[in-house]
N, C-alpha and C positions, 0 to 999 in steps of 0.2 A: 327341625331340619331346616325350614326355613331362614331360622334366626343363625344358625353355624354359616348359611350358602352367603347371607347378607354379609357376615362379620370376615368373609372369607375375602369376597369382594373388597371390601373394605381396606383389608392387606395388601394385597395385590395392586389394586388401583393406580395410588403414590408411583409402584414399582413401574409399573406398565407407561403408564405418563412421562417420568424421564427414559422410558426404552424408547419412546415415539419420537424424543427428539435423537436427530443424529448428532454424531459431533462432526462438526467441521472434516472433510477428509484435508490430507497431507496433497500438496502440488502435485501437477500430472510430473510426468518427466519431459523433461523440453524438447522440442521440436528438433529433427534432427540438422545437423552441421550445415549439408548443404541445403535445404529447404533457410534455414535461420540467414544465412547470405542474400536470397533473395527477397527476403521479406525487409530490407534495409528502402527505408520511406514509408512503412505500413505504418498508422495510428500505434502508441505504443500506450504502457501503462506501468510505474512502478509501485513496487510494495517494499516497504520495510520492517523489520524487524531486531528490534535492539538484542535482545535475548541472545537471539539465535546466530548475532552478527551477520544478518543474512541481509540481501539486494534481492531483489527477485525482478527482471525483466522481460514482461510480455509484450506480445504484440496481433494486433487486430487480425484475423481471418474469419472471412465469412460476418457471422454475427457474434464472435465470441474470442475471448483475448485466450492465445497460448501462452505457456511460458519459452520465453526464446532464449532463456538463462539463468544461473542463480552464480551471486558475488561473495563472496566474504569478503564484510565491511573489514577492513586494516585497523579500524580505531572511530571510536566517540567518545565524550566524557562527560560527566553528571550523574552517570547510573539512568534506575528506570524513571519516568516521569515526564512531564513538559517542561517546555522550557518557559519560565515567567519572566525573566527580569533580564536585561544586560549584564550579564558579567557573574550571574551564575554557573558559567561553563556547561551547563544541560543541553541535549542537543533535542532539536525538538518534535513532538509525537501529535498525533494528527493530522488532519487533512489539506491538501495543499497544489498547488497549481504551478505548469511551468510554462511560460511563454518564449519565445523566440529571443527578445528583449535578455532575458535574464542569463542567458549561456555566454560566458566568460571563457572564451579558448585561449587566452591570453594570462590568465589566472597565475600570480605567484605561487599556488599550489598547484603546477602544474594546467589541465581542463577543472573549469568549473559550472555548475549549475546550480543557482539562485533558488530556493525551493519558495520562495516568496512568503515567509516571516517576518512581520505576524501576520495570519490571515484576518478575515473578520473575526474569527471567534476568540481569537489571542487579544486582537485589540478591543472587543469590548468587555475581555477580563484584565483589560488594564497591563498585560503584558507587553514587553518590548525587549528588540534585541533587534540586532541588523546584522546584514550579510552570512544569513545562515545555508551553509553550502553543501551539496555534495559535490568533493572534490576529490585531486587526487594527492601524491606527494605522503600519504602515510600517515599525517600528521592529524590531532583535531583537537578545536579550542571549540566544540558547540556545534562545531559539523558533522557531517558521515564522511570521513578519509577512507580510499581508496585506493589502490595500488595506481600506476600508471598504467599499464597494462589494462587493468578492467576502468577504468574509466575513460580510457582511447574507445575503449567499444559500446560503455554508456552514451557518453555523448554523443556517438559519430548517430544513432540509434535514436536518439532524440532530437538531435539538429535532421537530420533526415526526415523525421518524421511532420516537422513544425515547418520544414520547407516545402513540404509537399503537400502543405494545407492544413495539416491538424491543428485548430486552433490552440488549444495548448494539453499540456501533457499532465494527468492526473497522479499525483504523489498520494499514497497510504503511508502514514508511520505510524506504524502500534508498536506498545513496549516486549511484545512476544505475539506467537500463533492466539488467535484469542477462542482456541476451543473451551467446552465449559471446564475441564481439566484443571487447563490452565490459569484460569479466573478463580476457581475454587482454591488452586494454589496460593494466588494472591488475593485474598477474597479480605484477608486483613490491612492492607498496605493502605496508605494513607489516599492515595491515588485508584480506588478501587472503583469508585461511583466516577469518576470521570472514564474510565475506561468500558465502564456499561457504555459509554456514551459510542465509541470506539465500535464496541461488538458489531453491532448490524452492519457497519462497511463493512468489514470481515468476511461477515456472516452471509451477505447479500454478494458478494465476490466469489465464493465458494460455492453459491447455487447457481448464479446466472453467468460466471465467467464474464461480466462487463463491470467495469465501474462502479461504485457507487456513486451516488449525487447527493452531497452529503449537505445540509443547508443549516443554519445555524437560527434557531428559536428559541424567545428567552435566555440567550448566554448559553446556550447548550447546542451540541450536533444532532440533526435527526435528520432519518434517510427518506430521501422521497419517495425512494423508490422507482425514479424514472432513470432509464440507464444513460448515460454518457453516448453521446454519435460524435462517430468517428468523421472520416471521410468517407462517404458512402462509393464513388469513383474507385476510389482506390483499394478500400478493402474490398469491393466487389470482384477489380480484377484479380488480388491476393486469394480471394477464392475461386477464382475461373484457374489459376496456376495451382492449386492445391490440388483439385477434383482431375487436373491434365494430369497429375504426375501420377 
């Protein structure tokens, strides 16, 4: 009896271990119309996803980023993967930073936003390429193209937010939602061990609703774990007008 209860165990085990991990849930639903007009200067946060052609724009309340919208990208080109080299036309996947400096309102596509390629971890894989954007204008030679329309209310959302103190604004780009699903779908793709690298932002955005801090060791991304701060002033009051309303 013994020996059946062990061997039983034993089956089960495997099963029960990936039932313990969750998967990733899907985005809340965004914050409503007029609450999202007044949160214009709050610390913001984007994510992207090629897949899905998807923008996803949040923004800081309290201790934890909403979603204040979601875009359909108009166009990228390369397919899935990063971008390595000039003039591969790939548009690029990973982690990335936007400062004040880098917002182009004057942009022949239209508004533009410098996503700052290559970061550290592109340049010491030896990758290069310049003026990688999201913009607007429809078009894309290695950027994220946008309509005009949604990129009038990206950037007004991120120049807002970098004037009102946020030191800079945090970019995600992963090549899809990175649940294990989804990874197991592409679990063959040439690009597969690079995107393990990808997961824990994801993963760590989906539990704690802030940022990841994603730091770059041995040529590779690994999460610290410490979250991103905002502006503390400011998201403070964004939560004093939440809890009023």
């Amino acid at each position: 009896m013994g020996k059946i209860a062990l061997l039983f165990a034993m089956i089960l085990l495997p099963a029960l271990s990936m039932a313990s991990i969750p998967e990733p849930a899907q985005p809340l639903a965004p914050v409503s119309k007029e609450l999202k007009k007044q949160l214009l200067g709050t610390p913001v946060y984007i994510q992207i996803f090629k897949e899905e052609r998807t923008l996803e724009l949040y923004g800081k309340i309290g201790n934890e980023y909403r979603l204040l919208d979601s875009y359909r990208i108009c166009n990228f080109s390369g397919g899935l993967g990063p971008k390595r080299r000039q003039g591969d036309f790939k548009s690029p996947e990973g982690f990335y930073s936007v400062k004040l400096s880098q917002l182009k309102p004057d942009s022949r596509f239209y508004r533009a936003i410098n996503i700052g390629f290559p970061n550290q971890y592109d340049r010491e894989r030896g990758y290069d390429g310049k003026y990688l954007m999201i913009h607007g204008a429809c078009v894309s030679i290695g950027c994220y193209a946008m309509t005009n329309a949604y990129m009038d209310e990206i950037f007004s959302y991120v120049d807002a937010a970098l004037r009102n103190g946020q030191p800079e604004v945090a970019v995600s780009i992963y090549p899809f939602r990175m649940t294990e699903s989804n990874m197991h779908n592409h679990r063959n793709s040439y690009y597969a061990s690079f995107w393990r690298e990808l997961q824990p932002g994801y993963a760590w955005f989906v539990e704690h609703r802030q940022p990841p801090t994603m730091v770059v060791s041995n040529g590779k991304y690994v999460l610290n774990g410490t979250p991103v701060s905002g502006t503390p002033a400011a998201s403070q009051s964004f939560l004093a007008l939440t809890q009023a309303k």
